[in-house]
VOGU-3710 file (C-alpha; in Angstrom, 3 decimals, decimal comma):
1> xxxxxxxxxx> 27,955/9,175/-25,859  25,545/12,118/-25,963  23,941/11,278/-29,448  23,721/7,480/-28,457  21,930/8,045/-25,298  19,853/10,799/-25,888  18,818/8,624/-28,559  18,178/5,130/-27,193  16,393/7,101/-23,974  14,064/9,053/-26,222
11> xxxxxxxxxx> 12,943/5,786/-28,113  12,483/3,976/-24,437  10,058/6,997/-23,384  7,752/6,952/-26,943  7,985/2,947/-25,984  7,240/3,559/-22,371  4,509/6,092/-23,172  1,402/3,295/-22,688  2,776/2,038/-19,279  1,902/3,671/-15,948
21> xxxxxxxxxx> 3,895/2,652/-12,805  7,756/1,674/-13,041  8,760/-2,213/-12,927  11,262/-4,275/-12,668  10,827/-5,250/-16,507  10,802/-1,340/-17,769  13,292/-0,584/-15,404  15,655/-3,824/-17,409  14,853/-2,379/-20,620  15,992/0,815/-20,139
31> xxxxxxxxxx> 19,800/-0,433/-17,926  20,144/-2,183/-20,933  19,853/0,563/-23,678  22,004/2,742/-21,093  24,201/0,158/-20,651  25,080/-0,296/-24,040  25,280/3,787/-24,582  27,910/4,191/-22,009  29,840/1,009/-23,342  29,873/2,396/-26,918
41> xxxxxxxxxx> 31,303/5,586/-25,299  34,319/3,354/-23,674  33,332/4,271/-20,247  35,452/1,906/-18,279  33,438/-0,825/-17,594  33,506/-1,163/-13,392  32,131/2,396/-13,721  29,110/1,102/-15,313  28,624/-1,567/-13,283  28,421/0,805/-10,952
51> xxxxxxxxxx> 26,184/3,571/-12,426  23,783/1,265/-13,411  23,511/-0,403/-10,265  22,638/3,113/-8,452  19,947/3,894/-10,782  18,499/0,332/-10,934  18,142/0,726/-6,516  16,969/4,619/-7,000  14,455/3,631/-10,015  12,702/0,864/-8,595
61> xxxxxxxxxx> 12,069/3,125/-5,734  11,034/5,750/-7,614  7,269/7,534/-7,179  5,850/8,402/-10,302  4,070/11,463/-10,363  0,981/12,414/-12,372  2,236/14,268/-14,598  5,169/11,810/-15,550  5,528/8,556/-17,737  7,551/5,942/-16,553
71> xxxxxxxxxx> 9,801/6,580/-19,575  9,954/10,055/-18,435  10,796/8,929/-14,462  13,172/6,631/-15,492  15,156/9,444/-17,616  15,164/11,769/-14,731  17,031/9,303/-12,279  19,281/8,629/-15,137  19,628/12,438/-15,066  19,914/12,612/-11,257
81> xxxxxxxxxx> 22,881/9,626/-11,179  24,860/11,211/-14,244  25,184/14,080/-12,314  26,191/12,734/-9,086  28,929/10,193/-10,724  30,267/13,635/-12,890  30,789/15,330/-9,331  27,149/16,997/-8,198  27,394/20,658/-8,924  30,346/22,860/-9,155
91> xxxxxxxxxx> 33,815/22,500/-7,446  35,962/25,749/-7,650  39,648/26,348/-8,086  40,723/27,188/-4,261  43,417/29,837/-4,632  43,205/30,677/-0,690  47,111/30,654/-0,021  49,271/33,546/0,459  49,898/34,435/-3,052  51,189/33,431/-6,046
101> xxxxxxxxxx> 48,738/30,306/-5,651  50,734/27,554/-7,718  48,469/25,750/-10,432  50,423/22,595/-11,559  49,135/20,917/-14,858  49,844/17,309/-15,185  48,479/15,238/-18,214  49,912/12,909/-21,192  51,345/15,009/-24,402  48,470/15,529/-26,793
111> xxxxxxxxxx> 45,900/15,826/-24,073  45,777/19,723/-25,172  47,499/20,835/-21,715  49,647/23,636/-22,878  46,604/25,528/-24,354  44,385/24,596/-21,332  47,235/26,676/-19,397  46,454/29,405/-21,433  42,463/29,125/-21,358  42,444/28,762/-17,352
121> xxxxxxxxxx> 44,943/32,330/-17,124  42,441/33,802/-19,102  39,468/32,419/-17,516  41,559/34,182/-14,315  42,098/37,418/-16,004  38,389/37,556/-16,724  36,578/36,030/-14,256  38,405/36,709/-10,816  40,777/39,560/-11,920  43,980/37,902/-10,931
131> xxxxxxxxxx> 47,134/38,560/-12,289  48,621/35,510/-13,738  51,996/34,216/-14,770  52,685/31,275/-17,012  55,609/29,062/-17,145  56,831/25,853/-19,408  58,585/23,104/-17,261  58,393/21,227/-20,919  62,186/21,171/-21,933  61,999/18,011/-24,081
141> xxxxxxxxxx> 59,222/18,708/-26,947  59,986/20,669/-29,548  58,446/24,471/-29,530  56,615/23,603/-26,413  58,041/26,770/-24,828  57,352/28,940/-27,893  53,685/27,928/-28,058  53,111/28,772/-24,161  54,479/31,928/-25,046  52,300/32,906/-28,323
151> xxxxxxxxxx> 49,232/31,252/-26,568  49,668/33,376/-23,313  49,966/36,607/-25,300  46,693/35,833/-27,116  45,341/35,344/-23,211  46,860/38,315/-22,133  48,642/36,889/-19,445  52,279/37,091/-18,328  54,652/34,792/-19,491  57,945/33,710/-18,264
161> xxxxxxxxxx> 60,937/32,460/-20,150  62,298/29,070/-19,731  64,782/27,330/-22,215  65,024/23,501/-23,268  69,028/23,943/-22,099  67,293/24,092/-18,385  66,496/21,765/-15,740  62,561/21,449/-15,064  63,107/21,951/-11,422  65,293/25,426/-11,855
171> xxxxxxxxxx> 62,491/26,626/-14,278  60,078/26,264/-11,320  62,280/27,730/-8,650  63,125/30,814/-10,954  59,155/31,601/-12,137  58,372/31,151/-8,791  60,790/33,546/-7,071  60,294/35,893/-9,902  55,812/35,657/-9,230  56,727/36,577/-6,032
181> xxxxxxxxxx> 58,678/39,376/-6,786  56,331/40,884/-9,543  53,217/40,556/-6,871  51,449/37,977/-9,393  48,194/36,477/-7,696  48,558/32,969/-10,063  51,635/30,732/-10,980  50,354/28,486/-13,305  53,073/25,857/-14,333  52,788/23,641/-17,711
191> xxxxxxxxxx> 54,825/20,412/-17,162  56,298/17,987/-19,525  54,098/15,116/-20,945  54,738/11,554/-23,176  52,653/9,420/-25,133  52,639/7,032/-22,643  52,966/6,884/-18,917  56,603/5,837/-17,625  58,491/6,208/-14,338  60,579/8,826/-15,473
201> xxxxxxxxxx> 58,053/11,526/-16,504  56,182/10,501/-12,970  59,440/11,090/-10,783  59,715/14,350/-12,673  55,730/16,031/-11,871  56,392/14,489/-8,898  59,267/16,539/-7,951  58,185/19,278/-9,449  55,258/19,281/-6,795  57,762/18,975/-3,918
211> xxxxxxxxxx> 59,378/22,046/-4,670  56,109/24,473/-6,141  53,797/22,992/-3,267  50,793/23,827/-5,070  47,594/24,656/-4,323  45,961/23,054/-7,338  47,514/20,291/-8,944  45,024/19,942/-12,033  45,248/16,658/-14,300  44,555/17,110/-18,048
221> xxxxxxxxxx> 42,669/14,716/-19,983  41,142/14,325/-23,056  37,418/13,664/-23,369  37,860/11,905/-26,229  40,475/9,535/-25,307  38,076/6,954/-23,974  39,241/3,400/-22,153  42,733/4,589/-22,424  41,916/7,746/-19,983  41,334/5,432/-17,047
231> xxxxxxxxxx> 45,016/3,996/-17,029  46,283/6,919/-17,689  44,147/8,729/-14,145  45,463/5,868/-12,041  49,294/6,267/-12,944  48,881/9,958/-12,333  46,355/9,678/-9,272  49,620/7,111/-7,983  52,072/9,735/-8,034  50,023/12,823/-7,426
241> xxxxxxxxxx> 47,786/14,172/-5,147  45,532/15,160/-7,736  42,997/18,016/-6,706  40,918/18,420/-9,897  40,057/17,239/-13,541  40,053/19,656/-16,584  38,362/17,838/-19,670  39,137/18,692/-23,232  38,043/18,624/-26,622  34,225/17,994/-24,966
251> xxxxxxxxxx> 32,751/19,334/-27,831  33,711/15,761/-29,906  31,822/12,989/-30,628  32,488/10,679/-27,563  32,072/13,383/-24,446  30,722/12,363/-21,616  32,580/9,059/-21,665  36,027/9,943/-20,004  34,299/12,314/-17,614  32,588/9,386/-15,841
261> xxxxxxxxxx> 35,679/7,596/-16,172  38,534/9,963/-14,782  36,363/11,213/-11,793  35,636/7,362/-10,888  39,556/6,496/-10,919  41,179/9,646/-9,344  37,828/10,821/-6,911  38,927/14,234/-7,819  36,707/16,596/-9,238  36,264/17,699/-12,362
271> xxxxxxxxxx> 36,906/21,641/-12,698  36,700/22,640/-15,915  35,949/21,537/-19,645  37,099/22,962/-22,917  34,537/23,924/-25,162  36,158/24,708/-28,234  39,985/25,532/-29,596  39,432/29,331/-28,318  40,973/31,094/-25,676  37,843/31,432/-24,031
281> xxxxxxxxxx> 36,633/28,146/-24,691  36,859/26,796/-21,244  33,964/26,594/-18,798  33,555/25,786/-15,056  32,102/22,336/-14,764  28,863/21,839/-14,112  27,514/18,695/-12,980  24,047/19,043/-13,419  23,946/20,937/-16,593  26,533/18,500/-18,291
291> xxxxxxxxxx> 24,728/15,540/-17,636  21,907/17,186/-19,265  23,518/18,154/-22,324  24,478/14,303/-22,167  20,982/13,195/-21,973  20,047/16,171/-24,791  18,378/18,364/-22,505  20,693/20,984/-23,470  22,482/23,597/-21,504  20,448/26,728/-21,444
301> xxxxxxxxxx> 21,898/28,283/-18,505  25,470/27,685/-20,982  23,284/29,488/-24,023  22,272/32,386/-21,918  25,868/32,994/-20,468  27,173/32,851/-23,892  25,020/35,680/-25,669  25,018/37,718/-22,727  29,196/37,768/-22,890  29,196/38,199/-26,500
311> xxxxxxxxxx> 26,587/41,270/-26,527  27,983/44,313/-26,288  25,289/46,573/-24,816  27,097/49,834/-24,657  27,736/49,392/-28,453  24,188/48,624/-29,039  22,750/51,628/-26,764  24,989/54,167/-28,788  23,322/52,490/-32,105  20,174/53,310/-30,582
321> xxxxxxxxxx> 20,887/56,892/-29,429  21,878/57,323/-33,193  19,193/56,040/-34,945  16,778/57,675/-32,684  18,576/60,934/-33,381  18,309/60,914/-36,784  21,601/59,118/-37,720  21,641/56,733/-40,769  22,224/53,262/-40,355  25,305/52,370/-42,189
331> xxxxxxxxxx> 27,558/49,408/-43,188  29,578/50,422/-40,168  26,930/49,720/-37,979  26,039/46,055/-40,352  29,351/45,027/-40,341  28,991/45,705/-35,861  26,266/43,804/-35,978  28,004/40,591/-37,705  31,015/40,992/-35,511  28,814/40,637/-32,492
341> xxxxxxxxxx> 27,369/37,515/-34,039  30,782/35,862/-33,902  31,544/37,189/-30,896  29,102/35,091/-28,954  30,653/31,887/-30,934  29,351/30,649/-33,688  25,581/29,693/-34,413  27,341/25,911/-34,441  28,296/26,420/-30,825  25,136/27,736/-29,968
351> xxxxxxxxxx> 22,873/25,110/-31,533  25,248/22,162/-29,078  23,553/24,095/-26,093  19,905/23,656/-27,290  17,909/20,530/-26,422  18,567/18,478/-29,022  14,271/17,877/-29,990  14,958/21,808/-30,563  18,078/21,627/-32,292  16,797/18,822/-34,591
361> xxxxxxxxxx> 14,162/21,012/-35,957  16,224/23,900/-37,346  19,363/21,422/-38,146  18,446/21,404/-41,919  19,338/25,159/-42,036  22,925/24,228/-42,172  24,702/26,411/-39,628  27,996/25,697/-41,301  26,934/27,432/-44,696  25,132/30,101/-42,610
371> xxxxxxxxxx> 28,176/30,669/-41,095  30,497/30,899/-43,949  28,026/33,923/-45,531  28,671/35,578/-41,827  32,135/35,566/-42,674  31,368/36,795/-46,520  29,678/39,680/-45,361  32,289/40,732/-43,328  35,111/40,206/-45,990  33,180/42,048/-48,368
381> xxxxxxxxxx> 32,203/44,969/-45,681  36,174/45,010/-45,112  36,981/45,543/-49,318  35,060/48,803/-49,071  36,691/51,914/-47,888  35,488/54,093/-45,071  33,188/56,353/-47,032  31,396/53,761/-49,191  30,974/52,253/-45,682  29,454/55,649/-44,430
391> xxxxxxxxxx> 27,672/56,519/-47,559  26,446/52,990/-49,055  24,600/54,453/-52,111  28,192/55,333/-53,272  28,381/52,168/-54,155  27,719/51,586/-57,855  28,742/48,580/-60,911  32,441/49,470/-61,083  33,156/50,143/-57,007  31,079/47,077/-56,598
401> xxxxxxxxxx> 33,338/45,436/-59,066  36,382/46,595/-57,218  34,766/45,358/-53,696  34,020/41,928/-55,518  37,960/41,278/-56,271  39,109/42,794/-52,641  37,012/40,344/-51,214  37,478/37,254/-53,518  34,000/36,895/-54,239  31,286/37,217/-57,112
411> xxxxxxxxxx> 29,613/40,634/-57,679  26,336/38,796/-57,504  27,306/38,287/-54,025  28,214/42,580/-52,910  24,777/42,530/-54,623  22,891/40,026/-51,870  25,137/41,371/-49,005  23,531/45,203/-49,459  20,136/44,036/-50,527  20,011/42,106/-46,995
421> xxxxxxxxxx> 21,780/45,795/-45,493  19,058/47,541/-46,900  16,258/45,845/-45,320  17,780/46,024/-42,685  18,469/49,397/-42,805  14,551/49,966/-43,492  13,525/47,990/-40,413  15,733/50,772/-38,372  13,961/53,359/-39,677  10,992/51,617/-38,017
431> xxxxxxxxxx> 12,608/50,957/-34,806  13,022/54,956/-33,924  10,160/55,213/-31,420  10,751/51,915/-29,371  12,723/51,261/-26,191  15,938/49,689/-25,178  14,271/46,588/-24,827  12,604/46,160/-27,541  15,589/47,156/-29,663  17,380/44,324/-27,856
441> xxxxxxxx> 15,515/42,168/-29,173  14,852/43,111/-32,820  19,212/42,865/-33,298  17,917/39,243/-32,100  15,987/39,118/-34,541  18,338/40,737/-37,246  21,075/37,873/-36,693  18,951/34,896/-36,792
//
């Protein structure tokens, strides 16, 4: 959906650009290219109906100001109406309750629940410094249990043990007796799904929820599941009282679509999205800044966030105290400086937060293949032993030979990995009178 209507608004504001006050006309043209944006997304269509009658009664009401185009007036209500049918601002997990604060996670299998259990503990580990236990009520897929367990460790969470020999209801009552006795601040319970919806798998959550009395009962949908996700919201809305929505897989093709959807059919709120297939790719939900990533105004509150988390600045001021010293800058400190890079995600995932006029102009440099060097450089960096790395003019034909094969690449490539270490190593030696700031921004520079 974003693509699509980023696209068909853009061409409605270059066609727009001539006109001066809003009509009923302009105002027909563009319900119709958003119409058919949303429809190609397989938003359900009594939610368009809907959105599109909102916007038509804001639009036609709307002042323009001097500064605007109609085109321009006309995207910003679109903007204003996205935003208020996605939720309008940020709703927060409400873990008030004498603790543990039961999180139940409802949602069809395949929805990518079970690792959205993991990204939320972590996301409570980091971001509200709770202690967090995890628990599978899943006793009928295979390995379900086993993956909660692998995909809590990687969140560094706790995880409790449950076995497919058990009854969902007994796993619940054990992990929750046991969170109480271990002091845990967050139960957060991973229930069974199907394909489809049928009454047994519904008299099962809803059980569940009897017995846990949760504080958050969270329903799991995909964002790329389209028409389907509104029959699926409604069966679960039925036998739940739902009190949020966590979207996943948001950064696919069709997002947007099942976010307008779900939070039409089930009035909850939507909580969270997942960002990526990381354990920190979850987000609080945003509204606002969704709908403009929607409409391609990008997310550069998101972009901000992300490089500040992924810089680490007491690793960077010890680079400066050392260069600044005296110290050489070595393939330690290169090989820092390209882990820090990945760190913040990806230049892929940080290109999906620019506006997309922005992102169109640098889209030719193929973030993929830059990318795959990152990862070059670092293989090759991790072939060399720790005094080549200290002492890089060690390295002559037969080490770099020997680094080549370690790495599984071409010596013509150890070649164009230290040539770009060594200019970077001379623009280091420049950097020894500057200030923190400045610095800051030249390893900017340096990864771009």
């Amino acid at each position: 959906m974003a693509s699509t209507l980023t696209d068909k608004l853009s061409r409605l504001v270059k066609e727009l650009r001539g006109q001066t006050r809003i009509t009923e006309e302009n105002v027909s043209d563009m319900l119709r290219e958003v119409r058919m944006a949303l429809l190609e997304a397989d938003v359900a269509l009594p939610v368009v109906r809907e959105f599109l009658a909102r916007v038509k009664d804001k639009a036609l009401g709307q002042e323009v100001l001097g500064s605007l185009t109609p085109g321009q007036a006309l995207v910003g209500v679109v903007h204003k109406e996205l935003a208020a049918v996605m939720g309008e601002g940020v709703a927060d997990l409400n873990l008030a309750t004498q603790p543990p604060a039961v999180i139940l996670m409802a949602g069809l299998q395949g929805s990518g629940k079970t690792t959205t259990v993991a990204k939320l503990a972590r996301h409570l580990l980091e971001k509200r410094r709770k202690k967090v236990l995890t628990v599978s009520a899943d006793v009928y897929r295979p390995a379900a249990i086993e993956q909660l367990r692998t995909v809590t460790a990687q969140a560094q969470a706790e995880w409790f043990p449950s076995t497919p020999e058990q009854q969902p209801i007994d796993i619940a009552r054990a992990a929750l007796e046991y969170a109480r006795r271990s002091l845990a601040d967050v139960l957060i319970v991973d229930t069974a799904g199907r394909l489809a919806i049928d009454e047994a798998l519904m008299r099962e959550i809803a059980a569940l929820h009897a017995v846990l009395q949760p504080v958050e009962t969270l329903f799991v949908v995909d964002a790329m599941q389209g028409q389907d996700a509104i029959h699926t919201a409604k069966a679960f809305r039925e036998a739940l009282p739902l009190t949020g929505i966590v979207l996943t897989k948001t950064d696919g093709d069709s997002r947007g679509g099942a976010a307008l959807s779900v939070r039409h059919v089930t009035g909850a709120p939507i909580k969270f999205a997942g960002t990526s297939e990381k354990i920190d790719g979850l987000e609080v939900f945003d509204a606002e800044r969704h709908a403009g990533r929607v409409l391609g105004m990008g997310d550069i509150v998101a972009l901000v966030e992300q490089v500040s988390s992924g810089i680490d600045v007491a690793a960077a001021q010890k680079l400066v105290t050392k260069v600044k010293g005296g110290g050489q800058f070595d393939l330690n400190d290169f090989l820092e400086q390209l882990l820090q890079m990945q760190k913040m995600g990806g230049l892929s995932s940080l290109m999906d937060k620019l506006p997309t006029a922005l992102a169109q102009k640098v889209e030719g440099a193929n973030m993929a293949h830059v990318e795959k060097g990152v990862r070059r450089k670092i293989g090759i960096i991790h072939s060399m032993t720790p005094k080549e790395r200290s002492q890089p003019e060690l390295i002559k034909a037969h080490r770099k030979r020997r680094i080549a094969a370690g790495a599984g690449v071409q010596v013509h490539e150890v070649n164009r990995m230290l040539k770009e270490f060594e200019q970077v190593q001379t623009m280091m030696k420049k950097m020894k009178g500057v200030g923190m700031a400045q610095w800051m921004r030249s390893l900017g520079n340096m990864r771009r």
